[in-house]
C-alpha positions as CSV (number, residue, x, y, z in Angstrom):
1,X,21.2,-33.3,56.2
2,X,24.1,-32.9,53.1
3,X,23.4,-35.1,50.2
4,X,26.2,-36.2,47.9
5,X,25.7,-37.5,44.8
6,X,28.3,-38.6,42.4
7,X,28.1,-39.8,38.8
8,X,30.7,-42.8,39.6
9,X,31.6,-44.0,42.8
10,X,34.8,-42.2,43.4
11,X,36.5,-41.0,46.5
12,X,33.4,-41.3,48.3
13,X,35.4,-41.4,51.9
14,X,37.2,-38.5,51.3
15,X,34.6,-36.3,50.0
16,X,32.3,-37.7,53.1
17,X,35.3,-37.0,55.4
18,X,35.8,-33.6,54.4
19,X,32.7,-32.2,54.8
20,X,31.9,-33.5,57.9
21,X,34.6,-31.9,59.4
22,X,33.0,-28.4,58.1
23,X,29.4,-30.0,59.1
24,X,29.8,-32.3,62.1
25,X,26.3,-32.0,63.4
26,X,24.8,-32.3,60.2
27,X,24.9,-36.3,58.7
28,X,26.0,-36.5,55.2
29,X,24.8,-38.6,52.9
30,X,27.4,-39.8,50.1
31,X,26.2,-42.0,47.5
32,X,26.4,-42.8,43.0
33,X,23.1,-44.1,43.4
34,X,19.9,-42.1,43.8
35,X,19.0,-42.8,47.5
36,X,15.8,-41.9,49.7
37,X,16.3,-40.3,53.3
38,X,14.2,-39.9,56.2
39,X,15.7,-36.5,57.1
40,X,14.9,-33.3,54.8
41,X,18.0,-32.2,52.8
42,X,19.0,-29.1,53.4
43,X,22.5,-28.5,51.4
44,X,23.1,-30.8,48.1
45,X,26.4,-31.1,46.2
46,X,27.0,-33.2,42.7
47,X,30.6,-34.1,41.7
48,X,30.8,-34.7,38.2
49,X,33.8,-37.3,36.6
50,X,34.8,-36.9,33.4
51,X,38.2,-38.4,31.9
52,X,40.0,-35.0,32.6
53,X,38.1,-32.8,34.6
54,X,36.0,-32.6,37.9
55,X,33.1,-30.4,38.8
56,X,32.0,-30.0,42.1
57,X,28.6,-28.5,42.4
58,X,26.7,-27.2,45.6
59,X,23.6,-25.8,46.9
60,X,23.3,-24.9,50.2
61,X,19.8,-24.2,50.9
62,X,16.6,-24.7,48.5
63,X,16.9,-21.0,47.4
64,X,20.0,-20.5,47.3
65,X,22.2,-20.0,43.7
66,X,24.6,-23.2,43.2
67,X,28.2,-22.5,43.1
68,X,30.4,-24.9,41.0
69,X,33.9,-25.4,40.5
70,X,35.5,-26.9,37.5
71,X,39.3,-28.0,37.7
72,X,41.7,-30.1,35.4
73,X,43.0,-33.7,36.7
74,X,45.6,-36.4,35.4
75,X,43.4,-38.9,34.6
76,X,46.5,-41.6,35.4
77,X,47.8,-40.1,38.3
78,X,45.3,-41.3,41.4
79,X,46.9,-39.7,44.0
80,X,47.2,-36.5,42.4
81,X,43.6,-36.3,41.4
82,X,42.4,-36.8,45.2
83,X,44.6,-34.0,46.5
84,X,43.1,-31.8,43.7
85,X,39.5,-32.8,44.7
86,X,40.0,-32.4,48.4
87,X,42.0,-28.8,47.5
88,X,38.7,-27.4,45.7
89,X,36.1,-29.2,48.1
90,X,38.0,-27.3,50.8
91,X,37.9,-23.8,49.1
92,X,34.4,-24.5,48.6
93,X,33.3,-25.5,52.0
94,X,35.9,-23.0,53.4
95,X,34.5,-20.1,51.7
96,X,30.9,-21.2,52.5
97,X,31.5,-21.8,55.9
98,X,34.2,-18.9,56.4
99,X,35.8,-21.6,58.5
100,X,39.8,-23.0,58.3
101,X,40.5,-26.4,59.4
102,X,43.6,-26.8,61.4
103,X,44.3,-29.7,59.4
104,X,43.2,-28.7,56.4
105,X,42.3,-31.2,54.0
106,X,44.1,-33.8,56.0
107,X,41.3,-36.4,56.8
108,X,43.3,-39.4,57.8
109,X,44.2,-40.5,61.1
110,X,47.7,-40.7,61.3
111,X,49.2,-36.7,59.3
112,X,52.7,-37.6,61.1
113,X,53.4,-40.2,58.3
114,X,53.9,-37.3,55.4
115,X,56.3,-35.8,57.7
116,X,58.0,-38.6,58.7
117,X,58.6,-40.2,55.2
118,X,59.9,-37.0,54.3
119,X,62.3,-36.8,56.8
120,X,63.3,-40.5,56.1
121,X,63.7,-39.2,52.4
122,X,65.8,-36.4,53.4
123,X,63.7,-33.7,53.1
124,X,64.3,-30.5,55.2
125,X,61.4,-29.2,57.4
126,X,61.2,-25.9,55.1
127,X,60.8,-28.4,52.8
128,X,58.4,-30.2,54.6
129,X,56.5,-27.1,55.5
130,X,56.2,-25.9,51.6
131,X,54.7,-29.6,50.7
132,X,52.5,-29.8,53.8
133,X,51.0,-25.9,53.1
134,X,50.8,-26.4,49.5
135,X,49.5,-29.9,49.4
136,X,47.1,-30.0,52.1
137,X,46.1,-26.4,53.3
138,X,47.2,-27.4,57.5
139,X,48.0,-24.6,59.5
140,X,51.4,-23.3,60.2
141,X,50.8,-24.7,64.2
142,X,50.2,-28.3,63.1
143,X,52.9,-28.4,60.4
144,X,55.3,-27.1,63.2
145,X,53.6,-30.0,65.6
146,X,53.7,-33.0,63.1
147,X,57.4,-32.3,62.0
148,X,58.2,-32.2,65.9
149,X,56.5,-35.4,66.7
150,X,57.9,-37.2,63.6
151,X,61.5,-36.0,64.5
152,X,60.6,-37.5,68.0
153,X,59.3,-40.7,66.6
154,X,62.2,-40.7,64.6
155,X,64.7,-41.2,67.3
156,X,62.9,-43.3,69.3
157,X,61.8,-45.9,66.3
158,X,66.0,-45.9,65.8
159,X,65.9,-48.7,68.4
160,X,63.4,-50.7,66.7
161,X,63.8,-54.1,64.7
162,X,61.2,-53.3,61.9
163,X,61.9,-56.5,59.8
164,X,62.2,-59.3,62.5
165,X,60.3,-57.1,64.9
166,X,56.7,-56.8,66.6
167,X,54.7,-55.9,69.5
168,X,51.9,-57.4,71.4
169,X,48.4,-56.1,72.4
170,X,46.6,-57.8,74.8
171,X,43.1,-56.9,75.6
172,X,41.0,-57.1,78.7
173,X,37.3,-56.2,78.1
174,X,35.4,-55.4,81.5
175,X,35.4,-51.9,83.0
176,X,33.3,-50.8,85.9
177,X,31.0,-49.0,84.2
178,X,30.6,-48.2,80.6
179,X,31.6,-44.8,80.2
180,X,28.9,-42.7,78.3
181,X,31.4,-41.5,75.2
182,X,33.3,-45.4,75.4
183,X,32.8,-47.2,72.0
184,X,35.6,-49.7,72.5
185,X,34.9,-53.3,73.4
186,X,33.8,-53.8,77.0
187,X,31.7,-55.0,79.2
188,X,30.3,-54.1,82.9
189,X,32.2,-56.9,85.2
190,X,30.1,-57.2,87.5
191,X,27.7,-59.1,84.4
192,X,30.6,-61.0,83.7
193,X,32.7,-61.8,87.1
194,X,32.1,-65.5,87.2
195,X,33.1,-65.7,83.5
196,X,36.5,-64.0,83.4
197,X,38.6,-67.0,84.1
198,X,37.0,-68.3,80.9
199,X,37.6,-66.1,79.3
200,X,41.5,-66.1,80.7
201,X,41.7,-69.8,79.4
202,X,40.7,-68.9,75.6
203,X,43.2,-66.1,76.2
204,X,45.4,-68.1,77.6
205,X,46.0,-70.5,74.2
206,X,45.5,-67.4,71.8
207,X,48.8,-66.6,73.7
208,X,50.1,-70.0,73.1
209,X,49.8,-70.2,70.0
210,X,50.6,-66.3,69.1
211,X,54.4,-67.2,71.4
212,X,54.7,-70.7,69.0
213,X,54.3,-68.6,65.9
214,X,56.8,-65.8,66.2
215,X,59.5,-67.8,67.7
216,X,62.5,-66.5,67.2
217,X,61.8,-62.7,66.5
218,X,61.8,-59.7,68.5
219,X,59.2,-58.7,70.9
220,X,59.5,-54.8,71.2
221,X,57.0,-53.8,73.4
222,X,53.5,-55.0,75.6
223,X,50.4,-53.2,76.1
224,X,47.6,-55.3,78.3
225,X,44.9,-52.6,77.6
226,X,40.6,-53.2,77.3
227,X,38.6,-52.1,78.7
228,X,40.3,-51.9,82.1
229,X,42.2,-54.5,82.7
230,X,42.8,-53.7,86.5
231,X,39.4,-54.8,86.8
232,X,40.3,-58.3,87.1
233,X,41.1,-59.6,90.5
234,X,44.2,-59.9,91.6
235,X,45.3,-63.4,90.9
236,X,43.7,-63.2,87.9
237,X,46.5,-60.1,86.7
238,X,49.2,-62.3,88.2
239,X,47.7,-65.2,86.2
240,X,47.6,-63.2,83.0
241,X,51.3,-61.6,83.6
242,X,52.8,-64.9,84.0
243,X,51.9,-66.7,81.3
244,X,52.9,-63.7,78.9
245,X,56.2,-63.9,80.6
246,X,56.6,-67.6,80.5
247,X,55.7,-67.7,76.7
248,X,57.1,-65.0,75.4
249,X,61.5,-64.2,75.0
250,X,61.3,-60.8,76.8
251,X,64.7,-59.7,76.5
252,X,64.2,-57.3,73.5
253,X,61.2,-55.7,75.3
254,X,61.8,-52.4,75.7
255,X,58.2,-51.3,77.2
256,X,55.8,-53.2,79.4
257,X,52.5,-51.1,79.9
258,X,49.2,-51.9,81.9
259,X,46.6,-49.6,81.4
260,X,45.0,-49.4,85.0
261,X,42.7,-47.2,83.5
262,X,39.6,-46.8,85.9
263,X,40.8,-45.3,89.3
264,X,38.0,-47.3,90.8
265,X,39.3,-50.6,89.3
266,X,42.4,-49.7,91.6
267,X,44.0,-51.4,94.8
268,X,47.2,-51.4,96.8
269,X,47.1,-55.6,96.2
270,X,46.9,-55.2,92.5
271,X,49.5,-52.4,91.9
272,X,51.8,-54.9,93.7
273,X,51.1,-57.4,91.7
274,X,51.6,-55.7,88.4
275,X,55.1,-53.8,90.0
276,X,56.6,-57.2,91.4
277,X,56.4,-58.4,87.4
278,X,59.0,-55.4,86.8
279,X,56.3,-53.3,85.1
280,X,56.7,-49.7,85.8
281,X,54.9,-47.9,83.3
282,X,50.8,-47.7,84.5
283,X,48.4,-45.5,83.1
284,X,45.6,-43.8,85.0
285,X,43.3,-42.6,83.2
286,X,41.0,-39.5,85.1
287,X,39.3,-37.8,81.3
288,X,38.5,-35.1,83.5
289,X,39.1,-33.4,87.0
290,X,35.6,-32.0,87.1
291,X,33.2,-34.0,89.6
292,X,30.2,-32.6,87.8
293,X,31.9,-34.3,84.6
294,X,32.8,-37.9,86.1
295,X,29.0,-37.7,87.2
296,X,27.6,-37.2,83.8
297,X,30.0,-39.6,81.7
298,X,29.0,-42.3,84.3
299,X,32.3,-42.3,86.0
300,X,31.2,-44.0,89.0
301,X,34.4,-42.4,91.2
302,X,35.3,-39.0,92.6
303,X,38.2,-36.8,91.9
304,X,39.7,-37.5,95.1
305,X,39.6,-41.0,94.1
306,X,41.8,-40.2,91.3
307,X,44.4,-38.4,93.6
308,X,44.6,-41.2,96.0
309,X,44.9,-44.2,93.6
310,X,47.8,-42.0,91.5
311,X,49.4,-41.6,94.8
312,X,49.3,-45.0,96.2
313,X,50.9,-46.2,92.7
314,X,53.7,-43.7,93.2
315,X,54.1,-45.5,96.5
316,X,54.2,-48.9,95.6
317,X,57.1,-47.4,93.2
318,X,55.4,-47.2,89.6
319,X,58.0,-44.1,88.4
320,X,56.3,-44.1,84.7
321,X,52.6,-43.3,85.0
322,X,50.7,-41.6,82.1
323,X,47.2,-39.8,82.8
324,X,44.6,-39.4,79.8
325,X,42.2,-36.4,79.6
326,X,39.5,-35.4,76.8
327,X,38.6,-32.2,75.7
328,X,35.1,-31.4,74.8
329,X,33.1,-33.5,77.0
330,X,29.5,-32.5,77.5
331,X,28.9,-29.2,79.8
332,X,32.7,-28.3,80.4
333,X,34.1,-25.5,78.8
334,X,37.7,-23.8,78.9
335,X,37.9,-23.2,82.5
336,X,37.2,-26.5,83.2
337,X,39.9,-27.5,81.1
338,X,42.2,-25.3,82.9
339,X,41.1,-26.6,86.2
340,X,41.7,-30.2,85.5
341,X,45.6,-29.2,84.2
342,X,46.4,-27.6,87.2
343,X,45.1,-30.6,89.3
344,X,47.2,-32.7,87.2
345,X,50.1,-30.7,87.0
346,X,50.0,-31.1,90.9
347,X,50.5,-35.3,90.8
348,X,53.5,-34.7,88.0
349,X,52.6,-37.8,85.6
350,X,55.3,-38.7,83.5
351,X,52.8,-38.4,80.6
352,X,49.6,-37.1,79.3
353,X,47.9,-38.0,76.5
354,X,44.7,-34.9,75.5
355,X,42.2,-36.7,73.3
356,X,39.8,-34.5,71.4
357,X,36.5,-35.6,72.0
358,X,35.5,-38.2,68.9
359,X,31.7,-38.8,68.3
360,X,31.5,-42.4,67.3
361,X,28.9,-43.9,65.6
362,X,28.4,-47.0,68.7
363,X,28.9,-44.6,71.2
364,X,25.7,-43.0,73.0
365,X,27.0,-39.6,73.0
366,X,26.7,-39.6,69.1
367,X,24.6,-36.6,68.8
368,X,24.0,-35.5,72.3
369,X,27.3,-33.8,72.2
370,X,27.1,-31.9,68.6
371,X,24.1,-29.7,69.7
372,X,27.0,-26.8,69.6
373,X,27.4,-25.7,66.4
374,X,30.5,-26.2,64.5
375,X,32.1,-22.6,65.0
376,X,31.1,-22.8,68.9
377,X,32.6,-26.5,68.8
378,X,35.6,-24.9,66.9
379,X,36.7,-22.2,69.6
380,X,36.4,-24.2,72.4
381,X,38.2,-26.7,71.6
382,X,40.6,-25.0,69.8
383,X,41.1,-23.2,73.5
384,X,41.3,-26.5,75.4
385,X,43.7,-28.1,73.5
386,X,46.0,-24.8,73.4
387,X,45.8,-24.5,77.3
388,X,46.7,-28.6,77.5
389,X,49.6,-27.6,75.2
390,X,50.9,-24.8,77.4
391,X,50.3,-26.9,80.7
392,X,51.9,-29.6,79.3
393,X,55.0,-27.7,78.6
394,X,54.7,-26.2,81.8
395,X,55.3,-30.2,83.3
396,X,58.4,-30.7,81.4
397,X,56.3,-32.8,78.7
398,X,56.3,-32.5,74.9
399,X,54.2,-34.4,72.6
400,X,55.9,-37.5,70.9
401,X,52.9,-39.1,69.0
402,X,49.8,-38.0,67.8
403,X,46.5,-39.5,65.9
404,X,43.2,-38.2,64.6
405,X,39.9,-40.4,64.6
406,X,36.9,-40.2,62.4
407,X,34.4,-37.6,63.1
408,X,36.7,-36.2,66.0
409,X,35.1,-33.0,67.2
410,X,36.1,-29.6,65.3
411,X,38.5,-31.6,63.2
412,X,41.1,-31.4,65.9
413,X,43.4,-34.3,67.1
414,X,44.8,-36.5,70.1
415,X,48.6,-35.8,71.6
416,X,50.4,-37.8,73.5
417,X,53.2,-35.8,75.8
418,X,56.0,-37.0,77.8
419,X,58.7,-36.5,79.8
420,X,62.5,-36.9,77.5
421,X,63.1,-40.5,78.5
422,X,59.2,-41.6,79.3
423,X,57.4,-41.8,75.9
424,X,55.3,-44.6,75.4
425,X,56.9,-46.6,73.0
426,X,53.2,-49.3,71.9
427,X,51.6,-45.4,71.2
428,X,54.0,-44.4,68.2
429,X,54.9,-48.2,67.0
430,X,50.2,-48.7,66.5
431,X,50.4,-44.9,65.0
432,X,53.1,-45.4,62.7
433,X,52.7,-48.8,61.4
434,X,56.6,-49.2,61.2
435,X,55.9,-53.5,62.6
436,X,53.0,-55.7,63.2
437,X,51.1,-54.9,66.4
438,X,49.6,-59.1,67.0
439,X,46.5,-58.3,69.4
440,X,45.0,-61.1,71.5
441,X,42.0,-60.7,73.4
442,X,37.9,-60.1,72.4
443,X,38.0,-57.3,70.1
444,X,41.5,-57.4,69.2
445,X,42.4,-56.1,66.1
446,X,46.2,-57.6,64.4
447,X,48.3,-55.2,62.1
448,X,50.3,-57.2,59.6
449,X,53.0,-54.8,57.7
450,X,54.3,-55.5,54.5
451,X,56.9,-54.1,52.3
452,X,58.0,-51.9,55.2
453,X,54.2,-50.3,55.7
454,X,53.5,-50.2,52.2
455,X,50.6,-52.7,52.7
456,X,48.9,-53.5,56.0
457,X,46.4,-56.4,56.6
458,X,44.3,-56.6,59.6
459,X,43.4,-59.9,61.4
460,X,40.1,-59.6,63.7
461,X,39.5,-61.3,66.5
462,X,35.5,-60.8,67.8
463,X,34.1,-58.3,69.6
464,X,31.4,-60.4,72.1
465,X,33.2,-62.2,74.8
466,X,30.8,-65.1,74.8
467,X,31.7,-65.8,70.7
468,X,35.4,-64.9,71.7
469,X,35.4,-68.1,74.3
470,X,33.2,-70.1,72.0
471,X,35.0,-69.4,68.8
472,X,38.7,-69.2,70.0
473,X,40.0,-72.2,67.5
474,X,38.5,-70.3,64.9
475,X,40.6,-66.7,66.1
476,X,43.4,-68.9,66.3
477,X,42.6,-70.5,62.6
478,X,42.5,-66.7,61.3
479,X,45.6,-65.7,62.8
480,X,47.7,-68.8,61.2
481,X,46.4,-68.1,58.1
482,X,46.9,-64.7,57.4
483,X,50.4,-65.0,59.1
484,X,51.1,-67.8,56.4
485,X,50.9,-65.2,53.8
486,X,53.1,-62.4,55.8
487,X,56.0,-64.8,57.3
């Protein structure tokens, strides 16, 4: 393990952050207080405050000589005096390491805000460029790739009522299975089956009171996601559907999206039931073409289950369907990448989102999949995510929104692509934090946005489905209150 220790708690995120993206296999330790660990310390660093200076000192290895770095910081200027940390932490771990991250120092989730506030300020993308290489050390490829997505979000956001605006999550959480790398809320249905219609009535007057409360403003877009929402039966969808529709004033909607998710999950009945509601866009999520790769992940489906439940949505006349994939799950390398773009090139989805592979603390997977080594880790998925690039160009799509996640594999990121007119509209409004997202459902988390995303506050609902049913006055009781404070 890496141990941190500090002489003041002070950007202890960033400084974890950042050297986990150098070390991912390797847990790092972060503390001002002297701590014990169970696991021997192999590498130590010390970062030392003082009023006008840090000094970053590390040791990697018992016998090996410490290196330190000394630099000069603005003692009133906070944001300046992160960037300067994370600049010198970088050349430190880069030189250690002989590695370059593609995003640099960039450690948050969503890089296509500096862009886009830079284009809302005017800026030039050689401006942009300068500030982004300067500032945080990304490579020329994911400059170029922000800038392009925040030009894209740009245009699309134009139709958007930020101030009197929002959008609405709603979440469903059963799945199948459990997939092995899932750590989002949900549950196996088949524990849960005889409980789902109470868990639609708690829903049911979350949505109630959520339709009461923002009366009168603009509903922008819906996303019924989980979990797999096409796991419930089919009345139950047209339940759900219809009371969204009866509540809410639809006519500013400008996206309706069901995430069908599982292929198993799908049937002709429901497909019918979501298309006669006038939803069109779908998403069918496959992660990977590789049988060998569904078996492992606990996919409990085939390939040619994924073919047949894309192509019976195409017939029932769903003409906006988006596939996900991930790169870097366990035992596939490059040309298993390859081989799961050219199956999906053959369907023609209207858009494919490529996650990188993020190792999540409640997820099993957690250090199965970091056995690699960081450099190994690196290249591969460094090759995946080029050849998903290329493919998707290939199919006429080009990435409109992006996002990182903590402790994503190789410090890489996820990219949503899409044909000109079929971007998914929910994907860059929850990236960008432009209007609240108000998210209903076990495990839904609510984005309030003030002072035009200068301040967001989150409202959560919980996690367990029996506390959601049990507890759902007291979800509602949360909402009202911290809307109080925003309306």
């Amino acid at each position: 393990m890496i141990e941190v220790t500090l002489n003041q708690p002070e950007f202890e995120y960033d400084i974890h952050s950042l050297i986990k993206a150098f070390y991912p296999s390797e847990y790092v330790g972060v503390s001002a207080e002297k701590k014990e660990y169970d696991e021997p310390v192999t590498s130590r660093m010390h970062v030392e405050y003082t009023d006008d200076a840090i000094t970053l000192r590390w040791q990697q290895g018992e016998m090996a000589p410490a290196v330190e770095r000394t630099f000069a910081v603005d003692p009133l200027d906070r944001p300046e005096t992160k960037n300067r940390l994370k600049q010198n932490l970088y050349a430190l771990l880069s030189d250690a390491t002989g590695q370059y991250l593609p995003w640099g120092t960039l450690t948050g989730i969503r890089p296509t805000k500096i862009p886009m506030k830079l284009l809302e300020e005017g800026k030039s993308r050689d401006e942009i460029y300068t500030y982004m290489k300067q500032t945080y050390f990304a490579s020329d490829e994911k400059i170029c790739l922000a800038t392009d997505i925040a030009e894209r979000e740009l245009s699309l956001l134009s139709k958007i009522d930020y101030d009197n605006g929002y959008s609405l999550y709603i979440g469903i959480p059963f799945c199948p299975t459990t997939c092995l790398y899932c750590s989002f809320t949900s549950y196996p249905i088949a524990s849960w089956a005889k409980r789902v219609d109470s868990y639609l009535d708690a829903l049911e007057r979350e949505i109630e009171f959520a339709a009461v409360k923002f009366a009168g403003r603009h509903l922008n877009s819906i996303y019924i996601g989980g979990g797999t929402p096409t796991t419930l039966e089919p009345y139950q969808l047209d339940r759900l559907i219809r009371k969204i529709k009866c509540s809410f004033d639809l006519s500013d909607c400008l996206e309706f999206t069901v995430e069908a998710g599982r292929p198993d999950s799908i049937t002709e009945e429901k497909l019918k039931v979501i298309k006669n509601h006038d939803i069109t866009r779908i998403s069918i999520n496959p992660q990977s073409m590789q049988q060998k790769t569904l078996d492992v992940i606990g996919r409990k489906h085939t390939v040619e289950e994924i073919k047949e439940a894309y192509a019976l949505a195409r017939k029932t006349g769903f003409d906006n369907i988006n596939m996900d994939i991930i790169a870097g799950l366990p035992g596939e390398d490059i040309s298993d990448m390859e081989d799961t773009l050219a199956q999906i090139a053959q369907m023609h989805p209207d858009s494919l989102t490529v996650h990188s592979l993020a190792i999540k603390r409640a997820a099993r997977m957690e250090r199965e999949d970091l056995n690699r080594d960081a450099k190994e880790t690196h290249e591969i998925l460094s090759g995946m995510i080029e050849r998903a690039a290329k493919a998707a160009k290939e199919m006429d799509l080009f990435p409109y929104y992006l996002y990182r996640q903590k402790n994503i594999a190789g410090n890489f990121e996820n990219v949503g692509y899409a044909k000109v007119d079929k971007a998914g509209i929910y994907n860059i409004l929850i990236m960008e934090e432009k209007q609240p997202i108000i998210a209903l459902g076990a495990g839904g988390s609510s984005k309030l946005v003030f002072d035009h995303g200068q301040r967001i506050e989150r409202v959560e609902n919980v996690k367990d489905v029996s506390n959601y049913i049990s507890r759902i006055d007291e979800m509602i009781e949360r909402k009202r209150t911290a809307i109080a404070t925003w309306l």
